[in-house]
SEKENU-800992 format. One record per residue: residue in one letter; x, y, z of N, C-alpha, C in turn. Coordinates in steps of 0.1 Angstrom, whole numbers, padded with zeros to 4 digits, always signed. Layout:
N
AXYZXYZXYZ...
//
This chain:
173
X+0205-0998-0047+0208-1012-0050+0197-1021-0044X+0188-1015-0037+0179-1026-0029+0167-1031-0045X+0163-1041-0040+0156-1047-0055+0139-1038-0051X+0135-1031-0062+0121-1027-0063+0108-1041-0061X+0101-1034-0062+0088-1043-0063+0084-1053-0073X+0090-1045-0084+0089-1054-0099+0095-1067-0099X+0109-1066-0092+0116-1076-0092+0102-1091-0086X+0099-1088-0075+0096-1097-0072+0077-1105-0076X+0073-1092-0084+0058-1095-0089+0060-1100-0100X+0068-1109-0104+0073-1118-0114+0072-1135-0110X+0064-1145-0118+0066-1156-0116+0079-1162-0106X+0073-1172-0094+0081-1177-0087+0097-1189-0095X+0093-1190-0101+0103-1200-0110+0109-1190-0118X+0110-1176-0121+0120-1166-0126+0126-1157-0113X+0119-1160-0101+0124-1147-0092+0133-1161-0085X+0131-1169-0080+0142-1183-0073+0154-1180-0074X+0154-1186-0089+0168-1186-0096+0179-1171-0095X+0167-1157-0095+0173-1146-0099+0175-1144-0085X+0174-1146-0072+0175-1144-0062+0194-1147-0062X+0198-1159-0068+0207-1162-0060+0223-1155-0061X+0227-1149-0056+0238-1137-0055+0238-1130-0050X+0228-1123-0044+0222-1113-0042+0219-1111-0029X+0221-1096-0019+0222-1095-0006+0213-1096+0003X+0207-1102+0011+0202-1101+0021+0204-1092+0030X+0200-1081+0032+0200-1070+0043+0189-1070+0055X+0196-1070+0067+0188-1067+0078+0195-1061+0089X+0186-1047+0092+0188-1037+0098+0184-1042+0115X+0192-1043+0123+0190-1048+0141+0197-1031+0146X+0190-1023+0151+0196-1011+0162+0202-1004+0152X+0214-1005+0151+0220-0995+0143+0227-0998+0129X+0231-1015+0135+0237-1023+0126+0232-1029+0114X+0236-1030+0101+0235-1036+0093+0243-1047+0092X+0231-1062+0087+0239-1072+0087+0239-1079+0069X+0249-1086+0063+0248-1083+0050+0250-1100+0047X+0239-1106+0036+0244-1120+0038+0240-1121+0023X+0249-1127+0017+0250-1136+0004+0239-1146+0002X+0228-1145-0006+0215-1155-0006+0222-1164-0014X+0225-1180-0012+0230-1186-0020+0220-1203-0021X+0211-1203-0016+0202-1217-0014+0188-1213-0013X+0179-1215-0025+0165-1212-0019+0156-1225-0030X+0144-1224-0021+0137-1234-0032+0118-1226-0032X+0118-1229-0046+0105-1223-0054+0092-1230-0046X+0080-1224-0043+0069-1229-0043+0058-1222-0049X+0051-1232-0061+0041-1224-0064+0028-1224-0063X+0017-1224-0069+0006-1217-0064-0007-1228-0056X-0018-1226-0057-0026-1239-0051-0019-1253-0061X-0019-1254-0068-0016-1268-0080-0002-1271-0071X+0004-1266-0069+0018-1271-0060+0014-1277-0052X+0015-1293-0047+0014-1297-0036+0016-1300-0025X+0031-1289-0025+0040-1288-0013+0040-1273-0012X+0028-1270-0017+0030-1252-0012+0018-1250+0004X+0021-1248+0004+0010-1241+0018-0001-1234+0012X+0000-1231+0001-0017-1221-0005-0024-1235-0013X-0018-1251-0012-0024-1259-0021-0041-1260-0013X-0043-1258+0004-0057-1259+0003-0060-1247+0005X-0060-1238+0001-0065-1222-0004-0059-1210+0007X-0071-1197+0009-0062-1191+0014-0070-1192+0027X-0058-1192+0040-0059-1193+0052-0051-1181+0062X-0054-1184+0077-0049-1171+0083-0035-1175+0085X-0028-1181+0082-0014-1182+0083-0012-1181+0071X-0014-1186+0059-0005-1183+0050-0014-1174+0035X-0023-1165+0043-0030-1150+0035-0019-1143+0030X-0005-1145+0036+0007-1131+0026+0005-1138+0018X+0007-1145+0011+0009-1159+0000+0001-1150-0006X-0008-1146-0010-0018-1145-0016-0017-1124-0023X-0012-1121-0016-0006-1106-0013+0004-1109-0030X+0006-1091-0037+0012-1091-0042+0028-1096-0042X+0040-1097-0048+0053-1100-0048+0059-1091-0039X+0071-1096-0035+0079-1089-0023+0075-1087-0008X+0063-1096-0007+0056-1094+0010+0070-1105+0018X+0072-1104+0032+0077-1116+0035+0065-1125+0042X+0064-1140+0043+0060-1150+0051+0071-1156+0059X+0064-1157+0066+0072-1162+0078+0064-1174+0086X+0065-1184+0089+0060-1193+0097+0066-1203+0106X+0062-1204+0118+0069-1210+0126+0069-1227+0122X+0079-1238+0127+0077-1252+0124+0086-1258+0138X+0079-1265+0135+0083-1275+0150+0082-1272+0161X+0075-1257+0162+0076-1250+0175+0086-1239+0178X+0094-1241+0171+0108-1232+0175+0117-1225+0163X+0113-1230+0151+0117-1225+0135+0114-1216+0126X+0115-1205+0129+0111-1196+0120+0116-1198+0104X+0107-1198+0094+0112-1199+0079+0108-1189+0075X+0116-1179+0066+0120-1169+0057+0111-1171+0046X+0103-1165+0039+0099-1171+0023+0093-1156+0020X+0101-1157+0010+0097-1141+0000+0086-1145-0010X+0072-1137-0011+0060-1140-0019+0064-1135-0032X+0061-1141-0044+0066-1136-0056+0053-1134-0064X+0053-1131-0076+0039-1128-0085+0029-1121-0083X+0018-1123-0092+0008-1116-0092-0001-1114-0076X-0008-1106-0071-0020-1107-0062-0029-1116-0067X-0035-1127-0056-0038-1136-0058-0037-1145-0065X-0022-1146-0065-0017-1158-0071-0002-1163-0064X-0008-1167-0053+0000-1172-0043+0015-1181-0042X+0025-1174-0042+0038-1177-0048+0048-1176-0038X+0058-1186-0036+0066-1180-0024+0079-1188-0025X+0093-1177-0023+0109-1187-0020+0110-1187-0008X+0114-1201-0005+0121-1201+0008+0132-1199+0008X+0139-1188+0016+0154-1189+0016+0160-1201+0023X+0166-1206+0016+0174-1219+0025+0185-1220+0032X+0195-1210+0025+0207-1209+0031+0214-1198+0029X+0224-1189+0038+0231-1173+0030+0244-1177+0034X+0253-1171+0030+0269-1169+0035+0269-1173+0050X+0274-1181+0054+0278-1184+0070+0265-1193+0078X+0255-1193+0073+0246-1199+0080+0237-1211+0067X+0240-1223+0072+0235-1234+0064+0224-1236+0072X+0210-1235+0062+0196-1240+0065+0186-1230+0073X+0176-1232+0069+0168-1220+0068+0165-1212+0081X+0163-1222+0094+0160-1221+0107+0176-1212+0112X+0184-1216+0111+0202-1208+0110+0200-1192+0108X+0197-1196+0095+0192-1180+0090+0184-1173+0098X+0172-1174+0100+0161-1168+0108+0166-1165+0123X+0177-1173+0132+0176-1177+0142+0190-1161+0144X+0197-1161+0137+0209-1153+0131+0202-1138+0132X+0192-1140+0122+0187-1127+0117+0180-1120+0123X+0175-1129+0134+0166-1124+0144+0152-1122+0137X+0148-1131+0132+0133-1130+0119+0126-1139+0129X+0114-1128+0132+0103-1136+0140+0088-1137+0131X+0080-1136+0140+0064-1133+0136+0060-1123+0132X+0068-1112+0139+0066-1095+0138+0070-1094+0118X+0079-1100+0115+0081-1097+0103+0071-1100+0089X+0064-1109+0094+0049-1116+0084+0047-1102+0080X+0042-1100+0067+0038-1088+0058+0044-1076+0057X+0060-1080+0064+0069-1067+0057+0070-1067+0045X+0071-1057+0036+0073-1053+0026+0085-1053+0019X+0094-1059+0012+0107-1056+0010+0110-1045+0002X+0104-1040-0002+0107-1027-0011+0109-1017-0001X+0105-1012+0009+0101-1006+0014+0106-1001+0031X+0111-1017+0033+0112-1023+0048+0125-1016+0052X+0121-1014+0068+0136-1001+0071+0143-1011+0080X+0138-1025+0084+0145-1036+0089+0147-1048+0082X+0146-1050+0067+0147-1061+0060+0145-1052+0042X+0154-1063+0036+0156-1056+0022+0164-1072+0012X+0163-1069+0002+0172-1076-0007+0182-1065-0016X+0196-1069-0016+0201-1059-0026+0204-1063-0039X+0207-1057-0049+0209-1066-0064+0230-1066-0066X+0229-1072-0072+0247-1077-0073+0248-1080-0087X+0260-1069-0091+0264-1071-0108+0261-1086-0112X+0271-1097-0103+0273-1108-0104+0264-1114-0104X+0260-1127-0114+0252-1133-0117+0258-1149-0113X+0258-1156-0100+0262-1171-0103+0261-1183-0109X+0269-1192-0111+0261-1201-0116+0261-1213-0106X+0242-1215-0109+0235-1224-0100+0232-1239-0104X+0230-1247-0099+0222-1259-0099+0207-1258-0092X+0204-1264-0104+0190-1267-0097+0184-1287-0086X+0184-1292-0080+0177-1300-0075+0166-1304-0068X+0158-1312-0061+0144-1312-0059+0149-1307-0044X+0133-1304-0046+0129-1300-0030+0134-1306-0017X+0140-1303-0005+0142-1307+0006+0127-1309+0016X+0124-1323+0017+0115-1327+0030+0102-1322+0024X+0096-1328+0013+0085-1326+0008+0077-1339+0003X+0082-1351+0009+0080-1361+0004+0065-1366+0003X+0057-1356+0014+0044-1357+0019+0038-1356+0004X+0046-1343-0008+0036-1338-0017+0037-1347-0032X+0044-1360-0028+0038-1367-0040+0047-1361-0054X+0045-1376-0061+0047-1369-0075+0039-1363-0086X+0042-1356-0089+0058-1353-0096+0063-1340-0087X+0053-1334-0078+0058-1321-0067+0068-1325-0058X+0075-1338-0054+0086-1337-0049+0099-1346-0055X+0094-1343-0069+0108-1341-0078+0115-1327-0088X+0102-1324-0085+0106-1307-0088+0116-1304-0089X+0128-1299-0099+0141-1291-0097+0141-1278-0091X+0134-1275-0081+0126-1258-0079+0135-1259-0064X+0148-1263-0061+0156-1262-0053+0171-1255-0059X+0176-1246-0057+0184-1235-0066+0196-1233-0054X+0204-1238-0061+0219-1237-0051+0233-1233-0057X+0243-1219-0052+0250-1215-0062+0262-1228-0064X+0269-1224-0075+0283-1233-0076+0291-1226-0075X+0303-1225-0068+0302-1237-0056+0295-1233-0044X+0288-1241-0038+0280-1234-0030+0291-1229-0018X+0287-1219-0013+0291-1208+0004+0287-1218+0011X+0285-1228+0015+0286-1242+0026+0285-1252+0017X+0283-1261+0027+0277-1279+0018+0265-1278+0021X+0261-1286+0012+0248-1294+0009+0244-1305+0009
//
């Protein structure tokens, strides 16, 4: 059930949307913990001006640049780890942020929950024996809205509908 490679070396505005249903797995000691991905929002490549690869490639955000399925991970504010799965081609720098899963609203929540640090930058999800996505018959239906706290990137990048949330969403919004 865990999603292959292909899934995610697919344009970021096809893998967003298809993300949302679908399991979040992460392996702590012995335990498996299992979470409903229900909020994420799209970033795409340098031309995105709210993406992190918009001034090229750098040493924090080089997975960006890595084939689909790598994770990025980056710290903010000092204390916030964000989740973001790299999608598309190699060298063509693409990436979801997960936003929110079953029981934990907002991205920092998630990470803080999941125990997702630094160590996790360039795990693999195909592959990863502590982190995975799994696929689910069910297909929800989502809304799309703009980006959360991107106001820096100007329009038309922070009107974007590339913010993907199920109906009814597993929290509020």
């Amino acid at each position: 059930m865990r999603l292959n490679s292909s899934f995610y070396k697919r344009d970021v505005l096809f893998v967003a949307p298809d993300l949302m249903g679908k399991t979040l797995v992460r392996k702590t000691n012995d335990e498996l913990l299992f979470y409903t991905i229900y909020e994420v929002e799209a970033y795409g490549g340098v031309e995105d001006e709210a993406s992190h690869a918009r001034f090229g490639k750098t040493s924090r955000n080089s997975i960006m640049f890595a084939q689909g399925g790598m994770v990025y991970v980056y710290l903010i504010y000092g204390m916030y780890w964000m989740l973001n799965i790299v999608t598309g081609a190699e060298g063509h720098p693409q990436a979801v942020l997960i936003r929110g899963v079953k029981g934990l609203d907002g991205p920092g929540k998630v990470t803080k929950a999941l125990g997702i640090d630094k160590s996790f930058y360039g795990e693999d999800l195909a592959n990863s024996k502590r982190i995975w996505v799994e696929n689910q018959e069910t297909k929800p239906e989502i809304i799309q809205k703009p980006r959360h706290g991107i106001e820096y990137a100007g329009e038309p990048w922070k009107s974007m509908p590339w913010r993907y949330i199920t109906v009814p969403p597993f929290q509020s919004f």
